[in-house]
C-alpha positions in Angstrom: 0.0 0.0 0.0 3.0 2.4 0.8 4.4 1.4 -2.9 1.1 2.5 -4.2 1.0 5.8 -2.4 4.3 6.5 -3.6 3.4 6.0 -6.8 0.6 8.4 -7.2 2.8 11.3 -5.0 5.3 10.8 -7.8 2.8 11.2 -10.9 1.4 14.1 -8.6 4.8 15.7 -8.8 5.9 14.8 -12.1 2.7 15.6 -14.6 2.5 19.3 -12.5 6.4 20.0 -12.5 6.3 19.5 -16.8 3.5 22.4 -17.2 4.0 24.7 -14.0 6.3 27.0 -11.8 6.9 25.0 -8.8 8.4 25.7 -5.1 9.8 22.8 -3.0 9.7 23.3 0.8 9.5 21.7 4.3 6.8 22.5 7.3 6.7 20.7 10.7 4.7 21.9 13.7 2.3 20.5 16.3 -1.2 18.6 15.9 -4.0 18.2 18.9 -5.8 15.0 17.7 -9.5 14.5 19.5 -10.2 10.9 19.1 -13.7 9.7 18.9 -14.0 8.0 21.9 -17.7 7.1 22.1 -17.4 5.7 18.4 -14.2 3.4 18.5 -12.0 1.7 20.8 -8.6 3.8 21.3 -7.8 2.0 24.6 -6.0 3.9 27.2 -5.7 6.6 25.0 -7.3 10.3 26.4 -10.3 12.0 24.3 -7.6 14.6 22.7 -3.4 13.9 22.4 -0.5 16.4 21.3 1.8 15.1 18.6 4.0 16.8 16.2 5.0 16.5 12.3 7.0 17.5 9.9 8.0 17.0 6.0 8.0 18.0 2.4 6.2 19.9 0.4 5.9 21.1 -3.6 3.3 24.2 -4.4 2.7 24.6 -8.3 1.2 27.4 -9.7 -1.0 26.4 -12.5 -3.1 29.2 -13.0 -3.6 33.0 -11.1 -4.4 33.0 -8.1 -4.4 28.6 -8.3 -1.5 26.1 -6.9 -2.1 22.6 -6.6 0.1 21.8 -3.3 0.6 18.1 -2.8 2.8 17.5 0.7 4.5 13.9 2.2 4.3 14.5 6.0 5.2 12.0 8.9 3.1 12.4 12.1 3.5 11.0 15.7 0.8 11.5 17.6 1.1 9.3 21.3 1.6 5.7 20.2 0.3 6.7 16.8 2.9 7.0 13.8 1.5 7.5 10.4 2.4 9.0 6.9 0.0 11.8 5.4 -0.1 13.1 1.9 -2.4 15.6 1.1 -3.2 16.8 -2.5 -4.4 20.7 -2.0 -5.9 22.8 -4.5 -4.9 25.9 -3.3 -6.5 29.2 -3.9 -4.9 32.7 -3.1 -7.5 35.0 -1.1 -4.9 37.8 -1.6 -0.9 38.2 -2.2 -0.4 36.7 1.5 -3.6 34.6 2.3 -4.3 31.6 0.8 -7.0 28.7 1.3 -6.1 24.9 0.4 -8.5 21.8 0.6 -8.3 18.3 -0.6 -8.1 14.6 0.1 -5.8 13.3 2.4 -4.0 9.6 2.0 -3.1 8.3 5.4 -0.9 5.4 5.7 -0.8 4.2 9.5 1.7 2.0 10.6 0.9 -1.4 13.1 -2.6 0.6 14.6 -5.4 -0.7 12.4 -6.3 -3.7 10.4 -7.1 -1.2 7.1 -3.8 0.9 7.4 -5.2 3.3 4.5 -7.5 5.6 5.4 -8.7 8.7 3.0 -9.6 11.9 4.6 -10.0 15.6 3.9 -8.3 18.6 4.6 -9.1 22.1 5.1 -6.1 25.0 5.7 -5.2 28.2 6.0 -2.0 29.5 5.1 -0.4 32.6 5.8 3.2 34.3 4.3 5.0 35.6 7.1 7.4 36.6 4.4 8.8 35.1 0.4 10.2 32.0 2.4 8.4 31.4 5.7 4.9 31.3 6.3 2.8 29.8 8.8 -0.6 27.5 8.2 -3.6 25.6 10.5 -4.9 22.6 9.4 -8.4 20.6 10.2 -8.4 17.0 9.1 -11.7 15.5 9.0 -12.2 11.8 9.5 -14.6 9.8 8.2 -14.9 6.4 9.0 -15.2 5.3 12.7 -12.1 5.1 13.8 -10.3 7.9 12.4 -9.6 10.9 15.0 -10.3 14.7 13.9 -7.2 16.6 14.0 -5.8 20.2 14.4 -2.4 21.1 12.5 -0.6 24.3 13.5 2.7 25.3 12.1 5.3 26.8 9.8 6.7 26.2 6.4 9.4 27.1 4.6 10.5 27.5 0.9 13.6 26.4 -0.1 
């Protein structure tokens, strides 16, 4: 399943990098997960847990004022380890405000029986300057068993 979500993050990359201006960066920052507690079994796990994350990221202008922004994080949240890669369409508001949403692929490692679980995002991102900006994140989850979760934290073009 990992080799298949490879594959698709490297199509992602390669069909938008032949027809668009890209930027490569990296972002990291914290996450507050809530778990759904009355829905799933999380065992000793508390209704909300602090983790952190941090990776990649490629934003490709294809049209003004539109980016598509696909990103390969890795997130730890308690004994929860997982890899997240978001495909954004991103949407500037103005020159420094910009709003993404997509799907999220979710690759969890030793916590479920289905390891891959789709999601969606919703963002916010902000340019503190040309290089470093700083972004929240909501991930919704929509089968049982996968926990909501807050992202807050910066990025940085390279």
């Amino acid at each position: 399943m990992i080799k298949n979500l490879f594959v698709i993050i490297v199509l992602v990359f390669g069909i938008q990098y032949s027809t668009a201006q890209v930027e490569f960066g990296i972002k990291g920052g914290v996450n507050i997960t809530f778990f759904k507690v009355t829905e799933g079994d999380f065992g000793t796990n508390p209704d909300s847990d602090t983790g952190f994350y941090g990776g990649f990221f490629a934003d490709f202008k294809i049209d003004s004022g539109f980016h598509i922004q696909p990103e390969l994080l890795y997130k730890g949240v308690g004994d929860f380890e997982f890899i997240n890669a978001p495909i954004y369409l991103k949407y500037d508001i103005n020159n420094n405000f910009h709003i993404l949403i997509g799907p999220s692929l979710n690759y969890f490692f030793d916590v479920f029986v289905n390891s891959f679980k789709v999601r969606a995002d919703v963002s916010l991102d902000y340019d503190l300057s040309t290089k470093l900006s700083m972004h929240m994140k909501y991930t919704l989850g929509f089968e049982e068993l996968s926990p909501n979760i807050i992202f807050l934290g910066l990025g940085y073009k390279l």
